[in-house]
N, C-alpha and C positions, 0 to 999 in steps of 0.2 A: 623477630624484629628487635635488632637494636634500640637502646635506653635514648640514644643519641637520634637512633631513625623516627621513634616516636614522639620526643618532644620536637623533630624538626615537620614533621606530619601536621602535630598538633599547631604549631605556629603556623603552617600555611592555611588551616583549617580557620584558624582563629581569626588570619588576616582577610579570608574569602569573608565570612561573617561582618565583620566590625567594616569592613567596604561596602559591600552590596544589604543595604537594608532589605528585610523580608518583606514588606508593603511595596516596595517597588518594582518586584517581580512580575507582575503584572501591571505593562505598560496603560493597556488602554481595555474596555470591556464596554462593549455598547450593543444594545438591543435596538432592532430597528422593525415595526410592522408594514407591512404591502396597503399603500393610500392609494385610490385609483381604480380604471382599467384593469382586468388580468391582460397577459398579452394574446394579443390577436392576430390572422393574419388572413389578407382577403381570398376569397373562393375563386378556387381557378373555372368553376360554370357565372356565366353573367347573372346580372340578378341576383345574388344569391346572395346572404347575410355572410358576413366574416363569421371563420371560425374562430372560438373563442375559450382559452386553454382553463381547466377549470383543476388547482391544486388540490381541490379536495371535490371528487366528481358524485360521492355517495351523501343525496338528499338530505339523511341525518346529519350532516357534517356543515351544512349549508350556513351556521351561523357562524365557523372558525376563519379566526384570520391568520392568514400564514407569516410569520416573522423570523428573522435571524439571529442570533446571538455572535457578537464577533470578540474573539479573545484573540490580543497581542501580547508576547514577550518579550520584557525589555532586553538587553543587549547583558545579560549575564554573563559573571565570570564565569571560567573552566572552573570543572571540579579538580582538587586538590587533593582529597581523601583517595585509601584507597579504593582502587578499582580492578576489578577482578575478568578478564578478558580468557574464554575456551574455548579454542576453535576445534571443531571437529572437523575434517576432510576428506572424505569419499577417496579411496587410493584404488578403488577394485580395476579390474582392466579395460573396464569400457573409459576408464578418462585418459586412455592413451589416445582414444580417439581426436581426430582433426579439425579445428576447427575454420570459418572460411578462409583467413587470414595465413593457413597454414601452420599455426602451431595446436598443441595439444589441449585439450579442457585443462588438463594436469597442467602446464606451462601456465594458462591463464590465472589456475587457485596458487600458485606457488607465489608468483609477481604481483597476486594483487594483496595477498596475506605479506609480502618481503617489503610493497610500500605500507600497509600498514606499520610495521615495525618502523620504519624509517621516519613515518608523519607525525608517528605520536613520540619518536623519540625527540622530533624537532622543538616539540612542546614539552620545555623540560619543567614547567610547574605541573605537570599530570606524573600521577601513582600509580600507573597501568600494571599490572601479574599478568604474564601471558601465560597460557598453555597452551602448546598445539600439538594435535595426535590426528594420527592418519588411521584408516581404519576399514579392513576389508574385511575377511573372517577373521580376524584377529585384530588389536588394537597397536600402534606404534606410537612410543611415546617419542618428542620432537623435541617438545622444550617442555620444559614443567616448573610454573611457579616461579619464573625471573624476572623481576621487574625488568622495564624497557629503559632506558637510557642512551645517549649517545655512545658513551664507551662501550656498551655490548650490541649494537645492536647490527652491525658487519657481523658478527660471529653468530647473531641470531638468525641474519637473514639467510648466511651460508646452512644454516640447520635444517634451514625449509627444504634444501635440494632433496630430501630424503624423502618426500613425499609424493613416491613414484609409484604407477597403477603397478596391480601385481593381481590382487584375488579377486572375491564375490563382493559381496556387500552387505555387513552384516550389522546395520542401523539399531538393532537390538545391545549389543555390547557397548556402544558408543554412547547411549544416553545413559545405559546403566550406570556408566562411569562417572558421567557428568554428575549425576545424579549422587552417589556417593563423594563426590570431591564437596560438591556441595553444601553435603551434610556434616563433612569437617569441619567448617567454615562456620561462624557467626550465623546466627538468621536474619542480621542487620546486616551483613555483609552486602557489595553492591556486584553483584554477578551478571555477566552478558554472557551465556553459551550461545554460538555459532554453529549450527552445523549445513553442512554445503555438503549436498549430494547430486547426481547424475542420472540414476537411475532406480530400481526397485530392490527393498531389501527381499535378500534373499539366502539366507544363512544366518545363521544365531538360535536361540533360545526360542523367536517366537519371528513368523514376519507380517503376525496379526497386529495392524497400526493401531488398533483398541487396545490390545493385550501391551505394543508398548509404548501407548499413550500415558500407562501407569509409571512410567518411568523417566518421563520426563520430570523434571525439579522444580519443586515447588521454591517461593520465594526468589527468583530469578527471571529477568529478563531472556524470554529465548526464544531464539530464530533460525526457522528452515529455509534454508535456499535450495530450490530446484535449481539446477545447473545444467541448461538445454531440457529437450524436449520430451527427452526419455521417462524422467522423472514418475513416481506416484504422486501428482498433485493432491487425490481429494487424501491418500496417505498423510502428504506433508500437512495438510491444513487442518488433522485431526491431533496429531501431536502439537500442532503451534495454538489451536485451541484447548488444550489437556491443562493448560494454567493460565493466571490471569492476563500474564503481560506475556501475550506470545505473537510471534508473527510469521506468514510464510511469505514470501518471493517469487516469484519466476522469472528467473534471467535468459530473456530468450534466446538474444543477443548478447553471448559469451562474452565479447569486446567490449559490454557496455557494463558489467561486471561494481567496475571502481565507481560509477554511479549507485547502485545498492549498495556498496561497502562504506561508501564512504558517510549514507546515509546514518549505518549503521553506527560507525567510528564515533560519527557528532554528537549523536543518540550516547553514546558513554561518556563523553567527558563534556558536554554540553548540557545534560539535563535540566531545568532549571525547578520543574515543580512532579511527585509522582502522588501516586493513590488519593487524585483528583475527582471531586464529585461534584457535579452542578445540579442545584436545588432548586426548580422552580415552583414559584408560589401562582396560581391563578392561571398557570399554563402548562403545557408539557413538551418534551424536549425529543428528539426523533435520536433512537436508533437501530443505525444501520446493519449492526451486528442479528437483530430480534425482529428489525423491518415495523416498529411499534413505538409506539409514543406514552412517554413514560414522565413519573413527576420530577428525577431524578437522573445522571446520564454520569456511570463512572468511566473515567479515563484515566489510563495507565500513569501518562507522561506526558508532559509538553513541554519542549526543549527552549534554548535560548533563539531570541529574535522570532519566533511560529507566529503567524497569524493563522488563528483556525476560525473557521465558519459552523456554525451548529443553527439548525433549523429548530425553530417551535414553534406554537399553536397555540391560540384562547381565544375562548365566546368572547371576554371585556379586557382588551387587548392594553386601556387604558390601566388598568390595574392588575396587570404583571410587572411583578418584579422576581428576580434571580441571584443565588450570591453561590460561591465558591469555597469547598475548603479543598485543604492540599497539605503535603508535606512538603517542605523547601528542600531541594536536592543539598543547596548548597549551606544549609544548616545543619544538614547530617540531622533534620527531621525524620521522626518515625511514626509519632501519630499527628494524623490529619487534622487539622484547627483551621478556621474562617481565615479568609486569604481578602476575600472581596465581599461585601454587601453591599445591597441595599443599589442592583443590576437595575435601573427600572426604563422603560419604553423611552427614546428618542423623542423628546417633540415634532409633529409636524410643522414644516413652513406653510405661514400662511400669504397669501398676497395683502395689496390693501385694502379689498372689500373685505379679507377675514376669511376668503375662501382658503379649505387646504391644498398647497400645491401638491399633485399625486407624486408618490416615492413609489418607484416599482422594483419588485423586487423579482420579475419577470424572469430572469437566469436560475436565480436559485430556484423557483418553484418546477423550473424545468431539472433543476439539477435533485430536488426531491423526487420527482417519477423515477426517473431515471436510475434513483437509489432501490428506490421499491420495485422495478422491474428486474435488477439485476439481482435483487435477494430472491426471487421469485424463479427466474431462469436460472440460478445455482442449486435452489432447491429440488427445482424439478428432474435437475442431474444428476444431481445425490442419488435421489431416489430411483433412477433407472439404472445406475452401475451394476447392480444384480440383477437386470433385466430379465435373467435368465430364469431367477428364481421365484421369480414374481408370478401369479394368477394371472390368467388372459385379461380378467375382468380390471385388476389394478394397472395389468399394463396398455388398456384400453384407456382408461380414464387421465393415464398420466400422458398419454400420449394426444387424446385432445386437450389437456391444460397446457402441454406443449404448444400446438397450433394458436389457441387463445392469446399467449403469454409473444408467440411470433407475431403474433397479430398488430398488438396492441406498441410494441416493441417498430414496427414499421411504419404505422401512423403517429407513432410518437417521435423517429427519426425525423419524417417527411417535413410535421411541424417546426420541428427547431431548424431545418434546414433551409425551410422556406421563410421559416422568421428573421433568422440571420440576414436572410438575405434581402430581404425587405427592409430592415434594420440597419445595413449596413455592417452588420457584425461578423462578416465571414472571419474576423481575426482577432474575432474574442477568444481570449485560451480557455477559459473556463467553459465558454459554450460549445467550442471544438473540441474539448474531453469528454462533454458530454456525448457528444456526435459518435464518438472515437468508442467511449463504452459502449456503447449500443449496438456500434456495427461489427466491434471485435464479437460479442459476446452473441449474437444475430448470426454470423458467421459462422459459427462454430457451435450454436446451438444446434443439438440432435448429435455429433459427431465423438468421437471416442473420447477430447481432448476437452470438450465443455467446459466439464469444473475445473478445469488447471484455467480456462482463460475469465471464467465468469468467478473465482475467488481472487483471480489478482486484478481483474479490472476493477471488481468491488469491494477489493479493500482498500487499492488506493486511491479510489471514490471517495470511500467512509470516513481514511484514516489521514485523507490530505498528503499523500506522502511524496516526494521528488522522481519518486519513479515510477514508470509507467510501463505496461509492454506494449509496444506499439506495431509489432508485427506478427502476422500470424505464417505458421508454416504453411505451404500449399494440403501438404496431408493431413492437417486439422480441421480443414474444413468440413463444414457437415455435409456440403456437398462441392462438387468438382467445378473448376472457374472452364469457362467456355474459353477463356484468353486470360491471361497470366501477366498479362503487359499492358502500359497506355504509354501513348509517344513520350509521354513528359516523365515517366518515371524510368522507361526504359533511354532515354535522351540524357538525364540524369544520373545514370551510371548505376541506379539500382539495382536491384533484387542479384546482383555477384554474388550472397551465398545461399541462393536457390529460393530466399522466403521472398513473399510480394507483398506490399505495401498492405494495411488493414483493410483496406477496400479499394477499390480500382473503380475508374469511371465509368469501364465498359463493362464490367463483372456481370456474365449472364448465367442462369444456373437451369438447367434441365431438370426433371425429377428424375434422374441417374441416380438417386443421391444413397444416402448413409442413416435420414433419421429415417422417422416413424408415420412420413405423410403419404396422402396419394396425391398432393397435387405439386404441380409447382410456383403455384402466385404467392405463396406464402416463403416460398426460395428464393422469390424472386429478387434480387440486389441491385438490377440495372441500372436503379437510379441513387445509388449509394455514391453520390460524389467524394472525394478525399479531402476529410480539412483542410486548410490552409496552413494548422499549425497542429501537426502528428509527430510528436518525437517522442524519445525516450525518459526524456527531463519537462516534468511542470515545473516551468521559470515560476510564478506566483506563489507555490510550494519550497519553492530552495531558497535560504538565507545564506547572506554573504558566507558566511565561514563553512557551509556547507558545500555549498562550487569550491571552496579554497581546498580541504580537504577530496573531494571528489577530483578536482585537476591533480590532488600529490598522488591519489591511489591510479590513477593513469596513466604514471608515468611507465615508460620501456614497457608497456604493457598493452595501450592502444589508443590512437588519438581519437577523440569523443565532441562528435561538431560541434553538438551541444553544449560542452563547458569552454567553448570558444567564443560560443556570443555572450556582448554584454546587457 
């Protein structure tokens, strides 16, 4: 770098600073406890007491009260400093393959990586370095190490045509790489590796995901994308677990691609706060990743404009408080210092006799099961992939915790469906993703594809994130649909590239099936109605400049109904 590129670096740096104060980065922080009622809803036998949803159902637990903690980010400048952008892309010869639309997975990585280049060049206060390398049994380099700009970035995006299927897939040389460019690099440096794959490594050094989980890079933002269906999911989600800030994807729907990317995009040059820790005093704070309530809850990053939800717990609900430290992205922070204190409980309203008015917090304590079921039926998938190698005796036991976990998993649907509806809430989004987890992950529970759909529905549970998978392929399911169609989806122009909606009205299931039962009332889906609102995009999760960006990465590449509405 230039004398001239540095001091003009440093003036932008300087200018993000001295504008956006670091106490302002967090807009708003408020803790709220459940007053009231749990929610209930009445017995379909007459006579019969309402049932009555209980967030904490184990007796010892009987004295906790369930509460929220809600973090917003204010409306943060881009980062300015550099930033360091590696894409790695799958080129082997399964991504000549077709996608519905008629072009290739390879057509689809090529256009949504050439609007990248394009979006961040529009944004000429951003320091983006890109590299991008294709990579079958062998690595090709594409571009290495150029900042993005508008005068190069036509000559960048012509670069990407090079990134044509050809070999195997050899996922081990790819991180290796990254992995060493890295260690070139500062260890303050700000690094996002990408890698986008299709299918299973199979060529290299090693194609044990343990063996190279060691190889993924430490101090770096990095992300796996499964690219269709082929993919090694529970693969991808041990390398994006292998370091602190990592994450996996499943893009089920190829087309819907610039929704993930563009997430990602934001996630770089929007950051506003990282190596975030929320400290509660006199209560404990849930998480999703350990399924476990803890005094403490670190978090990578939270970007500009996020409102995030975090659940927690206390015996004396009055006297919780919580405070926050963090590093400022946009101060080129490196150790973590107190951001917010002194978090403490919301008062209740009271009427004029001085009664408290009940504040229910009824969704989220539905969207707490629902967290702890999904960590549960991920786990129990894990643990059967070697089915083969397993004792009669462990794969007896895991296969009634299977049944159990189905169980519990379908009376926990029935309740929210039926509460909705008594509620009026058919067209709550949040209650409808909950719906939406349940039945993707219910679906496809026992069948080969499980942990590919129960770590991406539970992370974008966990992690709040804009994307969603909202569709399951017919051959994922753990067992076979009696009917594939209902007038209104089929009336609607659906299912054209063979997948069917996450659940269907009339979805009846035989015990034909795939997992580990003898029966079939526990397959049973019949009465798995279809949200109201099933897509690909949580609207409550995307901020403005997030659709902004997700509409640039769309372009000539595929129209996405969802960044249509407003």
């Amino acid at each position: 770098m230039s004398a001239f590129q540095e001091q003009n670096n440093n003036y932008n740096n300087n200018q993000n600073q001295n504008v956006f104060p670091r106490e302002n980065i967090i807009q708003n922080a408020t803790m709220t406890f459940h007053v009231g009622p749990s929610p209930s809803i009445t017995s379909d036998e007459p006579d019969q007491p309402k049932k009555v949803f209980q967030v904490f159902p184990d007796p010892n637990e009987s004295s906790l009260s369930f509460g929220v903690l809600h973090i917003t980010i204010a409306d943060t400048p881009m980062l300015t400093q550099e930033l360091v952008l590696d894409i790695s892309s799958d080129i082997s010869g399964s991504m000549s393959d077709e996608c519905p639309d008629g072009r290739s997975k390879s057509k689809h990585a090529i256009n949504t990586i050439q609007n990248i280049i394009t979006a961040i060049s529009n944004k000429t206060e951003t320091n983006v370095i890109v590299s991008t390398y294709g990579f079958d049994e062998k690595i090709m380099p594409v571009i290495t190490d150029t900042k993005i700009t508008q005068e190069n970035a036509d000559a960048l995006r012509a670069m990407l045509t090079q990134l044509q299927p050809r070999g195997t897939t050899n996922i081990y040389q790819s991180l290796e790489l990254q992995k060493e460019r890295a260690q070139k690099r500062s260890t303050q440096a700000n690094i996002t590796n990408i890698t986008l794959t299709d299918g299973e490594a199979n060529a290299g050094k090693s194609t044990d995901y343990n063996v190279m989980s060691e190889q993924v890079a430490p101090n770096c933002t990095n992300i796996f994308i499964g690219f269709g269906k082929d993919h090694n999911a529970s693969g991808l989600q041990k390398l994006a677990n292998a370091q602190p800030n990592g994450s996996y994807f499943y893009i089920a729907e190829i087309e819907k691609g610039p929704i993930v990317f563009g997430e990602i995009i934001h996630q770089l040059i929007y950051t506003a706060l990282t190596d975030i820790t929320i400290q509660m005093t006199n209560a404990e704070i849930y998480d999703y990743k350990t399924n476990s309530w803890k005094s403490e809850l670190h978090i990578p990053s939270l970007v500009s404009e996020a409102t995030k939800t975090y659940h927690v717990r206390s015996t004396a609900p009055d006297a919780v408080s919580a405070s926050i430290s963090a590093c400022s992205a946009i101060h080129e922070e490196t150790t973590p210092t107190e951001i917010e204190n002194d978090i403490f409980s919301v008062p209740h309203l009271q009427d004029e006799d001085g009664t408290i008015v009940p504040d229910s917090l009824g969704v989220y304590m539905f969207r707490q099961r629902t967290q702890e079921l999904l960590f549960r039926a991920h786990k129990n998938s894990l643990a059967k992939e070697n089915r083969l190698l397993l004792d009669c005796g462990t794969r007896t036991l895991l296969a009634e915790e299977e049944q159990q976990i189905k169980r519990e998993m379908r009376e926990h649907y029935t309740f929210m469906k039926k509460y909705a509806e008594q509620e009026k809430m058919e067209t709550d989004e949040l209650l409808s993703s909950l719906m939406t987890d349940i039945a993707v992950v219910l679906q496809t529970f026992g069948g080969k594809k499980a942990t590919m759909y129960s770590a991406a529905r539970g992370d974008s549970q966990g992690k709040q994130t804009s994307h969603n998978v909202s569709q399951v392929n017919p051959e994922d399911l753990a067992a076979p649909l009696k009917r594939q169609r209902n007038a209104r989806f089929a009336a609607s122009g659906g299912g054209g590239d063979g997948y069917s909606p996450a659940f269907l009205r009339q979805t009846g299931i035989n015990d034909n099936d795939n997992d580990n039962d003898n029966d079939d009332e526990d397959d049973d889906l019949s009465n798995f109605a279809q949200p109201v609102l099933m897509t690909a995009l949580s609207r409550s999760n995307t901020t403005p400049k997030q659709k902004e960006l997700m509409r640039d990465l769309s372009v000539g590449v595929s129209a996405i109904d969802e960044l249509e509405e407003d």
